[in-house]
C-alpha positions as CSV (number, residue, x, y, z in Angstrom):
1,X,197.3,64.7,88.2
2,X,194.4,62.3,88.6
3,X,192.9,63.4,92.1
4,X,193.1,66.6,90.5
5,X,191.0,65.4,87.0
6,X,188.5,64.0,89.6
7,X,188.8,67.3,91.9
8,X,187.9,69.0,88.4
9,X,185.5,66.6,87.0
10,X,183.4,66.9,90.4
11,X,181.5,70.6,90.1
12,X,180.9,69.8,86.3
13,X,178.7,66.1,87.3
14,X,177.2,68.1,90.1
15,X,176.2,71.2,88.1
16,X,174.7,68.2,85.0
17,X,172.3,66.4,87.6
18,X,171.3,70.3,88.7
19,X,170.5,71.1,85.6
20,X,168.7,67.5,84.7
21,X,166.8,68.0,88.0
22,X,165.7,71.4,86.7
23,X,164.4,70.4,83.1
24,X,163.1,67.5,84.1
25,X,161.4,67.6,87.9
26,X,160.6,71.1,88.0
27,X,158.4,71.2,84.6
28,X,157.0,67.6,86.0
29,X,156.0,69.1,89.0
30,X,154.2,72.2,87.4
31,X,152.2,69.7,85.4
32,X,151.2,68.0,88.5
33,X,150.4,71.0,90.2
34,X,148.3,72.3,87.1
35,X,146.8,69.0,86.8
36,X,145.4,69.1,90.3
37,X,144.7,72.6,90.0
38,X,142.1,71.9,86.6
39,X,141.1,69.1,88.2
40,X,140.0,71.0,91.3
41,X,138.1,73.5,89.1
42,X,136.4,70.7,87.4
43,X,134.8,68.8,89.7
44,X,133.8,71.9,91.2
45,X,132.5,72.9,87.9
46,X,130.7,69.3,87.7
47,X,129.5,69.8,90.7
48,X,127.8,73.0,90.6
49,X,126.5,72.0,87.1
50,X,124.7,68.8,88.6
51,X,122.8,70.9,91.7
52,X,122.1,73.4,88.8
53,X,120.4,70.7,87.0
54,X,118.8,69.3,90.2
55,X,117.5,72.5,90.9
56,X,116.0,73.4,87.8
57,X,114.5,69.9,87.5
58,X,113.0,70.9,91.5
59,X,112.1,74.2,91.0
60,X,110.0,73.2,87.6
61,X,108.0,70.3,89.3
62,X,107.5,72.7,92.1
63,X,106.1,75.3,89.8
64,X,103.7,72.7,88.3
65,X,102.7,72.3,91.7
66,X,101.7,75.5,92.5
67,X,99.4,76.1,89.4
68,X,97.5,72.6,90.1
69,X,97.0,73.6,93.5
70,X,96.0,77.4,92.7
71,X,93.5,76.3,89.7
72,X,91.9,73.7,91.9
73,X,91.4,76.3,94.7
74,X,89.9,78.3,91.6
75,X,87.3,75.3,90.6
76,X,86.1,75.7,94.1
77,X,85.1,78.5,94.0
78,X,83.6,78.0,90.7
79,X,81.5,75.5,91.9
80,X,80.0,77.6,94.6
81,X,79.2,80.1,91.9
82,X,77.5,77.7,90.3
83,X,75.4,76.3,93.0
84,X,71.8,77.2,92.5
85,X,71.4,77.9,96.0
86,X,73.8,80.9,95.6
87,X,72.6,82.0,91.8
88,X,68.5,82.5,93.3
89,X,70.3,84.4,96.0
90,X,68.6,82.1,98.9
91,X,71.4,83.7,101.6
92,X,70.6,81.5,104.4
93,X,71.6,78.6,102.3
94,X,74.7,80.6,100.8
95,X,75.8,81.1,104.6
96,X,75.3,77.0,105.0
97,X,77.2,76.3,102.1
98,X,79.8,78.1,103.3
99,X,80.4,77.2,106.5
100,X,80.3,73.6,105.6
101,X,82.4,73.9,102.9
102,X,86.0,72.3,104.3
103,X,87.5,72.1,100.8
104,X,87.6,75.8,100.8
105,X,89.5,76.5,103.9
106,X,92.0,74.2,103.4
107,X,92.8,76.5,100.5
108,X,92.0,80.2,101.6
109,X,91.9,81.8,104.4
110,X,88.8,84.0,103.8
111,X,85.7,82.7,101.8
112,X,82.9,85.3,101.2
113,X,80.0,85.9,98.9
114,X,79.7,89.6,97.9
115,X,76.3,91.0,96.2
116,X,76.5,92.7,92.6
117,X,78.2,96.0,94.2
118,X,80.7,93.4,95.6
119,X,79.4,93.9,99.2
120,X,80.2,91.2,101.4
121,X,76.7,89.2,102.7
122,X,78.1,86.3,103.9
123,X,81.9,85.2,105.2
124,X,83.8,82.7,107.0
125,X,87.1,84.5,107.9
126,X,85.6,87.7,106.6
127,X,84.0,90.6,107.6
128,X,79.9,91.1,106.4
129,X,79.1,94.3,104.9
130,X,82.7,94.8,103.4
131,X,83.4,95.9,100.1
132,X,85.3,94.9,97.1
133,X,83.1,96.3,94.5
134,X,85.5,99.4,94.1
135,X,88.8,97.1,92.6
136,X,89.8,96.7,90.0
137,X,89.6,92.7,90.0
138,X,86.2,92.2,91.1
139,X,85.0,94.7,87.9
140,X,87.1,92.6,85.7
141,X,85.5,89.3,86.6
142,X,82.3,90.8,85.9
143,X,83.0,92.3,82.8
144,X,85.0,89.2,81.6
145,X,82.6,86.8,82.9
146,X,85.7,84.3,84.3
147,X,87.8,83.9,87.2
148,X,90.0,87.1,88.3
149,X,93.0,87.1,90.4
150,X,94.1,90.3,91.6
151,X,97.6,91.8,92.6
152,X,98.8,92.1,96.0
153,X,97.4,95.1,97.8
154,X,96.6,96.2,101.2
155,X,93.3,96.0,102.8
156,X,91.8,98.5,105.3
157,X,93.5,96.5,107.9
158,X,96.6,97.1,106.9
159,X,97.0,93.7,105.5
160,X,98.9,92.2,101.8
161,X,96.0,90.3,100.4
162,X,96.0,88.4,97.0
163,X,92.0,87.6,95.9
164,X,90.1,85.7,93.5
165,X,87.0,86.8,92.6
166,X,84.5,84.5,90.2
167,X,81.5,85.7,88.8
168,X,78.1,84.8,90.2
169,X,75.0,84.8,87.3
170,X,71.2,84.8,88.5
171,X,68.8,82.1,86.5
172,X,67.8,85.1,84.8
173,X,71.8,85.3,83.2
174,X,72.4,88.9,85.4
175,X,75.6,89.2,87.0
176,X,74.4,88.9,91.1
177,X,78.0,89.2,92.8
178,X,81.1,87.1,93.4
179,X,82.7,84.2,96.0
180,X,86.1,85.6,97.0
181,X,89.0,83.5,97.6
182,X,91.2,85.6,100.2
183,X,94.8,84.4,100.5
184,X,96.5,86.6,103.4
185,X,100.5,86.5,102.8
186,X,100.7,85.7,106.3
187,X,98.2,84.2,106.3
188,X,98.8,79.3,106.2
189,X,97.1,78.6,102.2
190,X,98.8,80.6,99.9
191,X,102.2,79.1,100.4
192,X,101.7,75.7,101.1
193,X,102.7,74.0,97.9
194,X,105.8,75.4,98.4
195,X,106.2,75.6,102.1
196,X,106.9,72.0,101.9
197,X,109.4,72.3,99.0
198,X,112.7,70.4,100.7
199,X,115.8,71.6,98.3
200,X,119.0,69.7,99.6
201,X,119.6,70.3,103.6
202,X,119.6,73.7,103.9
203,X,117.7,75.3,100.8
204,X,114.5,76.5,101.0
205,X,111.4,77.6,98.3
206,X,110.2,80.8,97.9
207,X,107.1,82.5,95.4
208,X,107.1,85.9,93.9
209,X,103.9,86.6,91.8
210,X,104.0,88.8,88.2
211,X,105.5,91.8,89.9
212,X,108.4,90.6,91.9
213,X,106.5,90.6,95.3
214,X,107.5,87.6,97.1
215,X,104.4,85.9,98.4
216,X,106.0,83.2,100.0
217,X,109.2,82.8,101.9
218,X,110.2,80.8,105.0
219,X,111.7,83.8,106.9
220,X,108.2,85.9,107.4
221,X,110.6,89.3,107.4
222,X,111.1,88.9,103.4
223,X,107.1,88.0,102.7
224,X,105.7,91.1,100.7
225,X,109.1,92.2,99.5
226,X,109.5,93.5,96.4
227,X,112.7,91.5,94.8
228,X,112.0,92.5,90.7
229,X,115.7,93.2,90.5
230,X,117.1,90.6,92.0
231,X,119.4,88.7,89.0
232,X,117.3,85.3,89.8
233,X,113.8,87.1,89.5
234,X,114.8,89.3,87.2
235,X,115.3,86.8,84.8
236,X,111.9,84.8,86.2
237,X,110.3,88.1,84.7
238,X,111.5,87.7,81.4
239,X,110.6,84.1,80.9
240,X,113.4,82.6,81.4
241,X,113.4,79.2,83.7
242,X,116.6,77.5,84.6
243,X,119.5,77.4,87.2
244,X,122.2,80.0,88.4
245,X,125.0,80.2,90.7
246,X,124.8,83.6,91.8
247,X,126.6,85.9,94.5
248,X,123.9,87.9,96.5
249,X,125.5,89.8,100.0
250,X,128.5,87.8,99.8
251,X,127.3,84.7,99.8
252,X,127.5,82.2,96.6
253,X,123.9,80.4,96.2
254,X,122.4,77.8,93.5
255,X,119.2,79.3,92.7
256,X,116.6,77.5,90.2
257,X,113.6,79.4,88.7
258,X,111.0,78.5,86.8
């Protein structure tokens, strides 16, 4: 009658620690898993919110960048308009001034002085006798008497060009013509503040002027691309400056904007 109590006694003990092991270990276990799993996803998440921030912290020192080295390129040029060499119209000594001028192409990679109907009479980089007087840009300096950059457009060449033209007055206070600041989007100047732009190990800095034309990028395929709807630049557009993780062709990118 014992053995048999025992015999009985056995399935009921075996079936108690089953069911222990199965309100107790499985629901730990779940916790652990769920634990790791959150934990996983937050350091991710803290991850990708600290290159976010490093980004946008980059990106907006880069920016800064890129206006003091455009509006120093842009007090050049006002300086040569101011030169009274240039205002009498003495073009021998305009041609001089030019061509010994090594401030100016280490920042553009044309430099020309145009007469009032924005024909070219003297040029390093340039071509004499060209004319600008028919954009836009050079009619807008005139008329607003301050420096004018112009949109990207093509050239009779065939090639993207982005200029600034400056106003050049006579000593009798008559608009006489214009220096022109010629950045070639192929061309080594108009990039360089953000050529050198090192963003982690494999990141890379790219500009896009007011349009969404990118006027800088490292592979030379993209330069001259219009990108307006891309998410990033799209929200560059608007105002906005920040950070994003985006997904663009498949792949997952930290893009900062600013």
């Amino acid at each position: 009658m014992k053995s048999l109590r025992s015999f009985l006694r056995r399935p009921t003990q075996a079936n108690l620690r089953t069911q222990l092991m199965v309100t107790t270990v499985v629901p730990v276990a779940a916790l652990l898993l769920a634990l790791s799993v959150v934990g996983v996803f937050g350091f991710t998440r803290l991850s990708q919110t600290l290159v976010e921030q490093r980004d946008s912290e980059l990106v907006q020192l880069a920016a800064r960048q890129v206006a003091d080295y455009w509006a120093d390129s842009v007090r050049l040029l006002l300086a040569v308009s101011a030169m009274d060499s240039v205002r009498s119209g003495d073009l021998n000594a305009s041609k001089v001034l030019l061509s010994e001028n090594a401030a100016l192409y280490q920042r553009f990679d044309q430099i020309s002085i145009t007469d009032a109907q924005g024909v070219v009479i003297a040029t390093e980089g340039g071509v004499v006798g060209e004319g600008f007087g028919q954009h836009s840009y050079f009619e807008r300096a005139r008329r607003l008497r301050r420096p004018v950059r112009s949109d990207v457009y093509e050239d009779a060449r065939g090639d993207q060009l982005v200029v600034v033209a400056v106003p050049i007055y006579d000593l009798a206070g008559r608009f006489s013509g214009s220096p022109l600041g010629v950045w070639e989007l192929r061309g080594d100047h108009l990039g360089l503040p953000v050529r050198n732009l090192r963003v982690g190990q494999s990141g890379f800095g790219q500009l896009v002027d007011e349009q969404g034309i990118i006027l800088y990028h490292p592979s030379s395929d993209m330069i001259g691309a219009d990108y307006h709807q891309h998410p990033i630049v799209a929200a560059l557009l608007r105002g906005e400056t920040g950070a994003r993780t985006v997904n663009v062709g498949g792949r997952t990118m930290v893009m900062g904007y600013a």
